[in-house]
N, C-alpha and C positions, 0 to 999 in steps of 0.2 A: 489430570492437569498437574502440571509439575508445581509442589508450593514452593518450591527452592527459588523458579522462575519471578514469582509474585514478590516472593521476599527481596528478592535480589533489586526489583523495581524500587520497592517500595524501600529499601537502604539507598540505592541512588537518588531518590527525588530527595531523600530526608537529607543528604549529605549536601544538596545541591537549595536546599532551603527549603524544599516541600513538605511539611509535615502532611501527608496526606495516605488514604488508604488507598489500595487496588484489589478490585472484584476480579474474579477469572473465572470464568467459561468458556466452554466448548464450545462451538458453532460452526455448522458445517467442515468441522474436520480439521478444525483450527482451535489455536488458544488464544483464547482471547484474553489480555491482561488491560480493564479497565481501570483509569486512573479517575477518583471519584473527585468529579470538577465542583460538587457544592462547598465542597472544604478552601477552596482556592478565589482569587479575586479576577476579573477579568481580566485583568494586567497580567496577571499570572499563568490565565490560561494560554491567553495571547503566545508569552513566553515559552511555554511547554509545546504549543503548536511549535511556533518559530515561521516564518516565509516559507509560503508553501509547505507546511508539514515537515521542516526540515529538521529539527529538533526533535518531534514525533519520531520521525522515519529513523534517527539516527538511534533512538530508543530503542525503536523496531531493532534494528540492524544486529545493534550491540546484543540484546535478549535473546537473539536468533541464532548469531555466533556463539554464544553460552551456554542455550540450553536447547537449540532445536538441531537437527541433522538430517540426513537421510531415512534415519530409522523413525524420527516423532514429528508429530506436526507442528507446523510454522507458528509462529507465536506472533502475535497482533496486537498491536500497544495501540490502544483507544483513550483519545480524551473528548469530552463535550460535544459526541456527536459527529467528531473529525472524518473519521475513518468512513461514514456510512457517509455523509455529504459527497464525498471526496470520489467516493464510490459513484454514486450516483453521476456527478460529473464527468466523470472518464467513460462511465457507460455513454454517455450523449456524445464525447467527444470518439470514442468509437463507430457508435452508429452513425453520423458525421462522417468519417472517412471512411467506413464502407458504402456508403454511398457514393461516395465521390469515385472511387477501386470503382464499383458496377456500374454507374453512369458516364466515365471517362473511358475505362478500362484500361487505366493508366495509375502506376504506383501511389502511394499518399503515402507522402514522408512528413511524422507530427515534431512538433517542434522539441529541445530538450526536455527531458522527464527525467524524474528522481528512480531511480529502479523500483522503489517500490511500487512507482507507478505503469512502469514499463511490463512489470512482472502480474499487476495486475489489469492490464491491457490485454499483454496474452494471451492469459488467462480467460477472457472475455473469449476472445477469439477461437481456443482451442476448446474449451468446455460447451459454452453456450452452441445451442442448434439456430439460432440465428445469422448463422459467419459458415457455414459451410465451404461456400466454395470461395474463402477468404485465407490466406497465410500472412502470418507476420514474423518478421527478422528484426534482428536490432543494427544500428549502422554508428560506427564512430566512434568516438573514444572518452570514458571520465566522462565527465559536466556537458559534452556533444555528445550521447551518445541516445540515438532517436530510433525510434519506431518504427515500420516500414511496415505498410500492409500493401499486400500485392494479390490479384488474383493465382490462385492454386491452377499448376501446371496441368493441362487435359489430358 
């Protein structure tokens, strides 16, 4: 795990009012950079979240473009549980439209998504053996731009 990446977190939160540590671990093939939320008040964690994980993800974003590439793996900014809820959610909201793809047999366009969550939608779809005979695209531009799960051409 890169400690340059944890460091660099943990000068942003401090700069940004957080005196707070970050854990890092590897998990399934990822870096994981926890931000340790006992140190922080709920208002704060609130804040760190932001709507919809939007603060989170831009953490993400930023740490990604810094220190991950092609060559190392993605790095994942967790605070309080976020990331794994979050997960959880989009997995239901997946299962949810493939259903709706096999029992229509007609496309499921979801509504806007933060990339990071579009990326882990895919993800869902392309890894897991549950979505076999499911594809998804993405459609639209910036702050529109949605999901598309379609049945796979025969």
């Amino acid at each position: 795990m890169s400690i340059a990446a944890k460091q660099w977190l943990e000068e942003v939160l401090d700069l940004a009012g957080f005196a707070v540590g970050v854990e890092n671990q590897s998990i399934d093939g990822q870096e994981w950079l926890t931000i340790d939320s006992q140190a922080l008040t709920p208002g704060q964690v609130i804040t760190l979240i932001g709507t919809d994980g939007a603060a989170l993800d831009a953490l993400q974003y930023l740490a990604n473009e810094a220190f991950a590439g092609a060559a190392k793996p993605a790095i994942v900014v967790e605070l309080d549980g976020y990331r794994q809820k979050r997960s959880t959610e989009l997995k239901i909201i997946a299962d949810r439209a493939a259903e709706h793809v096999r029992s229509t047999g007609t496309s499921y366009e979801m509504p806007p998504l933060s990339g990071a969550a579009r990326r882990e939608l895919h993800s869902f779809f392309e890894a897991s053996g549950d979505y076999p005979d499911l594809t998804t695209t993405s459609r639209g531009l910036d702050a529109d731009r949605r999901l598309v799960v379609e049945l796979k051409s025969p």
